[in-house]
C-alpha positions as CSV (number, residue, x, y, z in Angstrom):
1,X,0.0,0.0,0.0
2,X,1.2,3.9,-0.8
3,X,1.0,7.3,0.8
4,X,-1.4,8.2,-1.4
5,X,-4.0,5.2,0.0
6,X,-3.0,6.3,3.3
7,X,-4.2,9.9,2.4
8,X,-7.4,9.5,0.6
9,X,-8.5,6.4,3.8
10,X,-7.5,9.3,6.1
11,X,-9.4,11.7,4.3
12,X,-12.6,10.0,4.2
13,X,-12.6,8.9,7.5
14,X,-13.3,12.5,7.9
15,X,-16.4,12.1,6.0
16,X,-17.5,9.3,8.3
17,X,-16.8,7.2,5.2
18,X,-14.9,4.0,4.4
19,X,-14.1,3.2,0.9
20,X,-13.9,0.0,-1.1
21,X,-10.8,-1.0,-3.2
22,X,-12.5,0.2,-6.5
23,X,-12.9,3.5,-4.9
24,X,-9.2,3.5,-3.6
25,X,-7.8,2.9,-7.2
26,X,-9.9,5.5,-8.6
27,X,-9.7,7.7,-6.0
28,X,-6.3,7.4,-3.9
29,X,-4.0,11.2,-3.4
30,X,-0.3,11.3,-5.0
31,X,2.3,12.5,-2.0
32,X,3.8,15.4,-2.4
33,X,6.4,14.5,-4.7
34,X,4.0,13.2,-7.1
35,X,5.1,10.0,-7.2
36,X,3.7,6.8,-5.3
37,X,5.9,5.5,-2.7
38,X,5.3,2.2,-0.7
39,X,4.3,2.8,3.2
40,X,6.3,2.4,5.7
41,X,6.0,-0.4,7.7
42,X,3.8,0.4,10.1
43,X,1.3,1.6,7.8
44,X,-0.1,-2.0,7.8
45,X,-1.0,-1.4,11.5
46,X,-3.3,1.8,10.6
47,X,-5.9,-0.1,8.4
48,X,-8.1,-2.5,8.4
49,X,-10.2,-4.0,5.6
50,X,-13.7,-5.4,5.9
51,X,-16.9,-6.4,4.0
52,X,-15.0,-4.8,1.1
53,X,-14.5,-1.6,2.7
54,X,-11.0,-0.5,3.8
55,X,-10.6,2.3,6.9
56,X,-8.7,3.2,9.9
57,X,-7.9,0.7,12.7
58,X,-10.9,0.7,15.1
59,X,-13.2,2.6,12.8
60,X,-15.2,-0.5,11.7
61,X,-18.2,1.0,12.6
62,X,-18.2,3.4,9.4
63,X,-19.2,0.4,7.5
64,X,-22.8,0.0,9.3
65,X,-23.0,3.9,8.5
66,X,-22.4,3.7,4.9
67,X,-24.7,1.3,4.4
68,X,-27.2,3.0,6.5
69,X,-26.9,6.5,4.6
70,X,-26.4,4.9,1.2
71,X,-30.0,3.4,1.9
72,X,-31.2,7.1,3.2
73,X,-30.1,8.4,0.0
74,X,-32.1,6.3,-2.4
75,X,-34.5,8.4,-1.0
76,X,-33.1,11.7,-1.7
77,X,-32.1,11.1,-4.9
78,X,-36.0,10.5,-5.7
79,X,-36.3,13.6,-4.2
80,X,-33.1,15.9,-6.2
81,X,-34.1,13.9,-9.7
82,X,-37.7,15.8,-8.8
83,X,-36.3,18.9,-9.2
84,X,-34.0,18.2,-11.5
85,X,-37.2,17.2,-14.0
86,X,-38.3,20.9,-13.0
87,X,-35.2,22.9,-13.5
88,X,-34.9,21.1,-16.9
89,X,-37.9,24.1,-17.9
90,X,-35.2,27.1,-16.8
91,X,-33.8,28.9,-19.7
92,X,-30.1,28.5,-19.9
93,X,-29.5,26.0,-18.1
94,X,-27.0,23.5,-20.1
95,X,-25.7,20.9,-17.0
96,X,-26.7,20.2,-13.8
97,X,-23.9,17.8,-11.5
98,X,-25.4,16.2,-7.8
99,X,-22.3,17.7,-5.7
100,X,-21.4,16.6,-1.7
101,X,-23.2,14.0,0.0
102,X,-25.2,13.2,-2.4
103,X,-23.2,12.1,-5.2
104,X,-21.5,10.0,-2.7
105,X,-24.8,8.5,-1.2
106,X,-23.4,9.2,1.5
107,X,-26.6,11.4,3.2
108,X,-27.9,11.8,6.2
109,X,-31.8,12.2,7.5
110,X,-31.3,16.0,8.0
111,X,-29.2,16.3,4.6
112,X,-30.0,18.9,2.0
113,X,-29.1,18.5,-1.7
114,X,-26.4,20.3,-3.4
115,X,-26.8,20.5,-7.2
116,X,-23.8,22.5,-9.3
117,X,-25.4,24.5,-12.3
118,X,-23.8,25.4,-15.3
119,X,-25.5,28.3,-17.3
120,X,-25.3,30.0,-20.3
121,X,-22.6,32.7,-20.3
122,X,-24.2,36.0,-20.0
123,X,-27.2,34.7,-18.5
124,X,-26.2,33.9,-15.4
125,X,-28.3,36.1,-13.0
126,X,-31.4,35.6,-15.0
127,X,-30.9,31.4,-14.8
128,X,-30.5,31.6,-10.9
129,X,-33.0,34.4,-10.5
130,X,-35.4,31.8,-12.3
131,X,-34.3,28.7,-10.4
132,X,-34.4,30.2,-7.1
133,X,-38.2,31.6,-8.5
134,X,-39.1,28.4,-9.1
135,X,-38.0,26.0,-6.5
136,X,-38.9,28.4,-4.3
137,X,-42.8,28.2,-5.7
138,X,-42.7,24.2,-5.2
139,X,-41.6,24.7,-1.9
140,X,-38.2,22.3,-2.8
141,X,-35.3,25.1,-2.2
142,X,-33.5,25.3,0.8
143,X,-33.6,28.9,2.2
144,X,-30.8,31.0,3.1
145,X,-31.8,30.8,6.6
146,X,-32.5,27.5,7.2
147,X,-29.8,25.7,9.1
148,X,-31.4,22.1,8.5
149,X,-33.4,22.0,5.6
150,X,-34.2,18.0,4.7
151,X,-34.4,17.1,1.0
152,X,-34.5,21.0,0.2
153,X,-32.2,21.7,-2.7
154,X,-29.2,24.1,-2.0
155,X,-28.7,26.1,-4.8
156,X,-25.1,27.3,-3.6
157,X,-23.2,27.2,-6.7
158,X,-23.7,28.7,-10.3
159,X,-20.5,28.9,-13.0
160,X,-21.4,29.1,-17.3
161,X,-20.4,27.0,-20.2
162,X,-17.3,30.1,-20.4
163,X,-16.1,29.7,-16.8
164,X,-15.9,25.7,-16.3
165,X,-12.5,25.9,-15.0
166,X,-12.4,26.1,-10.5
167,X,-9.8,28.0,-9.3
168,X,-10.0,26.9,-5.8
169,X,-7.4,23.7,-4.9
170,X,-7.1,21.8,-2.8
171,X,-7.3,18.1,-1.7
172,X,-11.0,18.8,-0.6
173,X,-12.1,20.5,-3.3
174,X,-10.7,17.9,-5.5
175,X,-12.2,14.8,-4.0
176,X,-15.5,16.7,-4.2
177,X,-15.4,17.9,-8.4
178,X,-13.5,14.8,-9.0
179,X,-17.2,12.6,-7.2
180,X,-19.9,14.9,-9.1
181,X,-22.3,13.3,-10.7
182,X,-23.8,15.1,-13.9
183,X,-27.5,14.1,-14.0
184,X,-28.9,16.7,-16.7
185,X,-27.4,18.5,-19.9
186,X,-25.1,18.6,-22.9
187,X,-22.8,15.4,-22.4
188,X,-19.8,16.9,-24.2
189,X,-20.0,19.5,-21.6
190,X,-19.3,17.1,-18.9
191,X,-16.0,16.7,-21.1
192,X,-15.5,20.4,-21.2
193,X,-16.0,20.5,-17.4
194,X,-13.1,18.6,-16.4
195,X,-10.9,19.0,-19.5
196,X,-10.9,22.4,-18.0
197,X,-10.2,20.9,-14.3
198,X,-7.3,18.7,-15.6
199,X,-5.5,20.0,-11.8
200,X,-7.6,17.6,-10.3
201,X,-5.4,15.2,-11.5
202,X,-2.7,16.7,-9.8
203,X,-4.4,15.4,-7.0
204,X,-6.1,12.1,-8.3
205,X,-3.5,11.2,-10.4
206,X,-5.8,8.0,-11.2
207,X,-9.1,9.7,-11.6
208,X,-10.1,8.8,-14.8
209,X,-12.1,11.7,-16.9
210,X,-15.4,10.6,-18.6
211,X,-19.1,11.1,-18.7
212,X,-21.7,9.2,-16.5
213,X,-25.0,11.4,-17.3
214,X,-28.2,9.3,-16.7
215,X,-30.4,12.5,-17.9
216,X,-29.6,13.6,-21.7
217,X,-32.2,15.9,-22.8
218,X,-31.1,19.7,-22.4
219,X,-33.7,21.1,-24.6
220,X,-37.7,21.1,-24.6
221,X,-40.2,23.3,-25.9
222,X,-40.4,25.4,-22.9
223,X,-36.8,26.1,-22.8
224,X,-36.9,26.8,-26.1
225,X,-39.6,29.5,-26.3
226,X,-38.0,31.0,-23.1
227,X,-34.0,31.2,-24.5
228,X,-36.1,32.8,-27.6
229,X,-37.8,35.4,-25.6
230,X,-34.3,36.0,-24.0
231,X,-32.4,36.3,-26.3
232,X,-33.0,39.8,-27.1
233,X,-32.4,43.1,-25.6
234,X,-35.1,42.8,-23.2
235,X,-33.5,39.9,-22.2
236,X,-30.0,41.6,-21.9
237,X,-31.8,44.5,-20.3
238,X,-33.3,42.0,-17.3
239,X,-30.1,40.0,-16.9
240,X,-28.6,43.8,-15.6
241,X,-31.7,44.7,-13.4
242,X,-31.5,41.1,-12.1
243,X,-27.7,41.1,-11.2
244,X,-27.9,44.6,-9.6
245,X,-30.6,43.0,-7.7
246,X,-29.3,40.2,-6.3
247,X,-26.0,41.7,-5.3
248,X,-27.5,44.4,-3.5
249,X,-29.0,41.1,-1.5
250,X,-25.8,39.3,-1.5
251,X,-23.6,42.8,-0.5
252,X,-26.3,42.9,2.6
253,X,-26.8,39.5,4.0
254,X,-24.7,39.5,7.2
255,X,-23.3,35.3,6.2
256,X,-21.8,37.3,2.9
257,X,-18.2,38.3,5.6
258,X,-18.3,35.1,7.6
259,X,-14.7,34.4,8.4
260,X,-13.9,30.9,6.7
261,X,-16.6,31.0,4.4
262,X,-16.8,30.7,0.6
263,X,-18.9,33.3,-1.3
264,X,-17.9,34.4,-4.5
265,X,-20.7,37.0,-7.0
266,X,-20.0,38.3,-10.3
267,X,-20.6,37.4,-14.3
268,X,-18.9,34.2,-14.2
269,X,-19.6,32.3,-11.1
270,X,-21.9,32.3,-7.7
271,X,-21.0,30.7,-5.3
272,X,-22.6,30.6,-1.8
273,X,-20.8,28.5,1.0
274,X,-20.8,30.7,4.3
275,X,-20.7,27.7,6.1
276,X,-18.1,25.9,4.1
277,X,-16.7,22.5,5.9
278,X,-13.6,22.6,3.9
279,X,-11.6,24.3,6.2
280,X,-12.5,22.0,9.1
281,X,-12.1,18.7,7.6
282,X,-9.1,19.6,6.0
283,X,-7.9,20.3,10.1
284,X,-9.5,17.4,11.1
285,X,-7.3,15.0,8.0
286,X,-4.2,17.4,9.4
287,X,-4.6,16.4,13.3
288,X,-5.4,13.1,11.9
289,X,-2.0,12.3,10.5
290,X,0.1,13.9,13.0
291,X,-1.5,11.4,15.2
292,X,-0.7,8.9,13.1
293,X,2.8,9.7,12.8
294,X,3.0,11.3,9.0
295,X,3.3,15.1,10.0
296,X,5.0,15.2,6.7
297,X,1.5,13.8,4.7
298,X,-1.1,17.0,6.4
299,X,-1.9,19.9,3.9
300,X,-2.9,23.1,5.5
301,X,-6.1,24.3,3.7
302,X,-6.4,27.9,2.0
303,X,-7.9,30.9,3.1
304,X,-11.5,31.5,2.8
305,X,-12.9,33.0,-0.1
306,X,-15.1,36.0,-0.1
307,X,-15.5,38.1,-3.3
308,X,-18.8,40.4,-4.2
C-alpha cells in the first residue's frame, strides 16, 4: 500500500466514510512529490479491511453507516431527480452535476441537496434568479436561513459554459469535483468541465475523466420559447436589473463576511458557502495524520474565499 491510500482512507474517514478498493484505485491522493511511494511499515498497522471496505484501525463502525446512509439516500435522490425534471424548464440551463453527499450516497436524515449549475454565459443572474423563482414556488429550495433543511435543494453554486475551469485547490475540493455526478445537460460538456479541471489530476492522479450522465435531454419546448424570448435586448436589459438585484442582496446579507466562508458574486460564477466544511475537515485530515505519525502527509487548507 502507498502514501497516497494512506491519504485518501485518512481523508474520508473525515467524512465518516470508508471506501472500497474500486474506490481507492480510482480515488487514492499522489504525495507530495508526485510519485507513489510504498508505506512504511507500520502503515499496515493503521488499516483494516472489511466487508469490502477499507478504513482506519478501530473505525469499523463506518461500515454500518455507509450502508445505513447509502439506503437514506435512495431516498433523496428520488427527491433531487424531482427537481431536477423541473429545472430542466429554466432557460439557460445546459448541465446540472449532484455535488457533496449526495453524489456520494453518503446522506444523512437532516441532509440537504447540493446540485452544481452550469449556465449559459451571459445569462447567469437571470438562470438563478429563475431557479431560485421556481423551487422556491414548489416549496423544494433550501432557504438562506434554514440551518437544516431535509431534502431541500441548495442552490449554492452557479459557473457558465465560459467559466468551467475552478480555481480553488485543494485536496477537498478535488475529492469533491472529482465525485460529481452530472445528471442533466449537454454530455460533451461534462467533457468540457473537467478538460478544464485537468488539476484535479494533480491530486487524483488515477481519476479517470469521462461522462456518466443518466439525464440527456437539455432542450424542450419550454426552454426553447424561453432562451427565444431571451435572447434579445429585453433579455440583456433583465439580466442587468436582475444582477444589480441580487448583489445588493448578497452585499447585505450578514453570512456574505463570515470568516472561513466561501462566497464568491460576479458574471462568471456564484457561489454561496458561508458555512463551508472545507476548512474543518481539512484540520481534522491534518490532526489526523500527525497522530498517526506522518506530519510530513497533512496539507494546510487555504484561506477562505469572499468576493462580491
Amino acid at each position: 500500500m502507498d502514501k497516497g491510500v494512506l491519504r485518501a482512507i485518512v481523508y474520508y474517514d473525515c467524512l465518516d466514510y470508508p471506501l472500497t478498493r474500486e474506490e481507492l484505485e480510482v480515488f487514492s491522493f499522489k504525495n507530495d512529490e508526485g510519485q507513489e511511494i510504498g508505506l512504511p511499515a507500520q502503515a499496515g498497522n493503521l488499516i483494516e479491511e472489511a466487508d469490502g471496505f477499507y478504513f482506519l484501525k478501530g473505525r469499523e463502525n463506518l461500515i454500518g453507516a455507509r450502508k445505513e446512509r447509502n439506503e437514506i439516500s435512495k431516498n433523496k435522490w428520488k427527491e433531487a431527480l424531482k427537481a431536477v425534471r423541473w429545472l430542466k424548464l429554466i432557460p439557460y440551463i445546459k448541465l446540472i452535476f449532484a455535488s457533496g453527499s449526495l453524489a456520494l450516497n453518503n446522506t444523512a436524515k437532516e441532509s440537504d441537496l447540493d446540485i452544481l449549475i452550469v449556465v449559459k454565459a451571459g445569462r447567469i443572474w437571470l438562470a438563478r434568479f429563475s431557479t431560485v423563482l421556481l423551487l422556491g414556488f414548489l416549496g423544494m429550495r433550501r432557504k438562506r436561513h434554514q440551518r437544516i433543511a431535509p431534502d431541500k435543494i441548495c442552490l449554492n453554486h452557479f459557473i457558465t459554459d465560459k467559466s468551467l475551469y475552478i480555481p480553488r485547490k485543494s485536496i477537498y475540493t478535488a475529492q469533491l469535483y472529482a465525485r460529481l455526478v452530472p445528471v442533466f445537460g449537454e454530455e460533451n460538456l461534462v467533457d468540457k468541465f473537467y478538460q478544464a479541471n485537468l488539476w484535479i489530476k494533480e491530486y487524483i492522479p488515477k481519476f479517470s475523466i469521462k461522462s456518466q450522465l443518466s439525464i440527456f435531454n437539455p432542450q424542450n419546448f419550454i426552454k426553447k420559447i424561453g432562451e427565444k424570448i431571451f435572447d434579445t435586448k429585453f433579455g440583456g436589459w433583465l439580466e442587468s436589473i436582475l444582477r444589480s438585484y441580487q448583489l445588493r442582496r448578497i452585499k447585505n446579507y450578514h453570512l456574505t463576511y463570515k470568516p472561513g466562508g466561501r462566497i464568491k458574486a460576479d458574471d462568471e460564477s456564484l457561489e454561496f458557502h458561508p458555512d463551508s466544511p472545507e476548512l474543518k475537515i481539512i484540520e481534522k485530515y491534518n490532526q489526523t495524520m500527525i497522530r498517526l505519525g506522518f506530519p510530513e502527509l497533512a496539507k494546510e487548507a487555504d484561506s477562505g474565499l469572499t468576493k462580491y
